[in-house]
N, C-alpha and C positions, 0 to 999 in steps of 0.2 A: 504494500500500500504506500504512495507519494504520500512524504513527510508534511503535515500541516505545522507551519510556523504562526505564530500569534504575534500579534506586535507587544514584545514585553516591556514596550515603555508606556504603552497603554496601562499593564499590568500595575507598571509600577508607580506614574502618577495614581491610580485608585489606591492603591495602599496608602499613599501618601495622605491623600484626600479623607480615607476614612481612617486611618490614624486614631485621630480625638475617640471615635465611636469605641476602641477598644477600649475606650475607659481607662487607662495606663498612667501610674504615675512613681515618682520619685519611693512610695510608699511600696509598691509592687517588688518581688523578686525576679530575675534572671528568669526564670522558670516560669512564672506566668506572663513576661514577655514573650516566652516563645510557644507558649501553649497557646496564646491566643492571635500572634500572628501567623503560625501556622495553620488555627482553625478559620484564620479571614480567609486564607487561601484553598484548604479545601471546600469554605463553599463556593467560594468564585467559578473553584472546579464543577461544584454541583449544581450552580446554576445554567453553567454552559456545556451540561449536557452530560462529564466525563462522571466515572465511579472513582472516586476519591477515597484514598484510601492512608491514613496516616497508621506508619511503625509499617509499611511495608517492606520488603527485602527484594534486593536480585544478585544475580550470581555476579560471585567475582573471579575471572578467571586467573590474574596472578594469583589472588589469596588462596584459592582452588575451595572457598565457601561462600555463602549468602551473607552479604550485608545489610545491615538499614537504610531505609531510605525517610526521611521526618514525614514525608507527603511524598503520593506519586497521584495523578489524573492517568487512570487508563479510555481508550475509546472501545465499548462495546456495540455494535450493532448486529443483531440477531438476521437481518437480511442479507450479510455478507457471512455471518460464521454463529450461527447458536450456540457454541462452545467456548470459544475463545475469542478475549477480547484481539482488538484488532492492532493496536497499538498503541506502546508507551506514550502519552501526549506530555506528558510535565513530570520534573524528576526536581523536588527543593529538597534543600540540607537549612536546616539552620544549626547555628554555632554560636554560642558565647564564650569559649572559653580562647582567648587571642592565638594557643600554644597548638590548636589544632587547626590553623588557616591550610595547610597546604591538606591534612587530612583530608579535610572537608573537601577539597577540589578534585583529591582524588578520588572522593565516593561519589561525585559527578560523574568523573569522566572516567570511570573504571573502567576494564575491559569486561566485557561482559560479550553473553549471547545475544544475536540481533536481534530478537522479542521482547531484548530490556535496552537495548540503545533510545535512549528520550528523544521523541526529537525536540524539545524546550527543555532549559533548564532555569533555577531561583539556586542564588545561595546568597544566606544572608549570614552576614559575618562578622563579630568583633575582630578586627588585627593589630595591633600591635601600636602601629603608627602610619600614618598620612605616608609613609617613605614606603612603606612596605607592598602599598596596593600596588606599584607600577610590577615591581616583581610574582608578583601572586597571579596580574592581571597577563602576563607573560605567558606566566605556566602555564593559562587556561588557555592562552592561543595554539600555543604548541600541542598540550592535548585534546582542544578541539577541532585540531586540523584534523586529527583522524574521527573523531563522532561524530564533529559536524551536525550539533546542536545549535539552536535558536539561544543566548546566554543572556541571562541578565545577571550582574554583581551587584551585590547594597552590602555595602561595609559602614562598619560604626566601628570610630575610634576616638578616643579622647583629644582633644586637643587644650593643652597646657595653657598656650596665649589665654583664650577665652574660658577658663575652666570651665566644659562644658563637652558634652557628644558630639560629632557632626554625624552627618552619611553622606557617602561618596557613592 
């Protein structure tokens, strides 16, 4: 089946926009920032259509097992295949912990079988520092020359000057 791509800057101004609506603040942990921007996106997933599915896995061929995936959007339509969905539509990672930036890029772009190649990907990521995305942002060229994913990046990092978050 031809790879449907989505415009993920559409995706990503709407996160932006409804932001406020997760109700999120300085009071919140790590952990219910990412429980509920994960849960924006799998309904976005389920409003347009795909089966979303968070704490899903697919196979990793170096690691030779299944990994996590925080969210995936599969496409099922029952008039091309009653059994199996038809393909991977969105594959997110999120990440707070800044020590696992490169991890997290490699459970994007893992090698896997062509029934788990995404063709979108989200990863949303604490790194380290503003210096660090050009590198990071490298790595995912070079590994999606070969998967050849639709990418979106949203990094949050500290920034010292303004003591305060930004996203990139």
């Amino acid at each position: 089946m031809e790879k449907q791509y989505f415009n993920l800057m559409s995706f990503f101004n709407g996160y932006v926009r409804s932001y406020r609506r997760m109700n999120l603040s300085s009071l919140h942990n790590r952990s219910m920032f990412t429980k509920r921007e994960i849960d924006y996106f799998a309904h976005v997933g389920e409003l347009l259509g795909f089966d979303a599915f968070i704490e899903d896995s697919k196979f990793d061929c170096l690691k030779g097992r299944s990994r996590p995936m925080d969210l995936s959007w599969w496409k099922w339509d029952a008039r091309f295949d009653d059994k199996y969905f038809l393909y991977l539509a969105l594959h997110l990672e999120r990440e707070n912990v800044w020590a696992k930036d490169v991890d997290t890029i490699q459970k994007l772009f893992s090698q896997t079988t062509e029934e788990y190649i995404p063709h979108n990907v989200i990863g949303i990521q604490f790194v380290e520092s503003f210096e660090r995305i050009k590198y990071l942002n490298e790595l995912i060229l070079q590994k999606n020359a070969i998967q050849k994913s639709n990418v979106l990046m949203i990094y949050r990092y500290y920034d010292g000057e303004s003591n305060s978050e930004r996203i990139y």
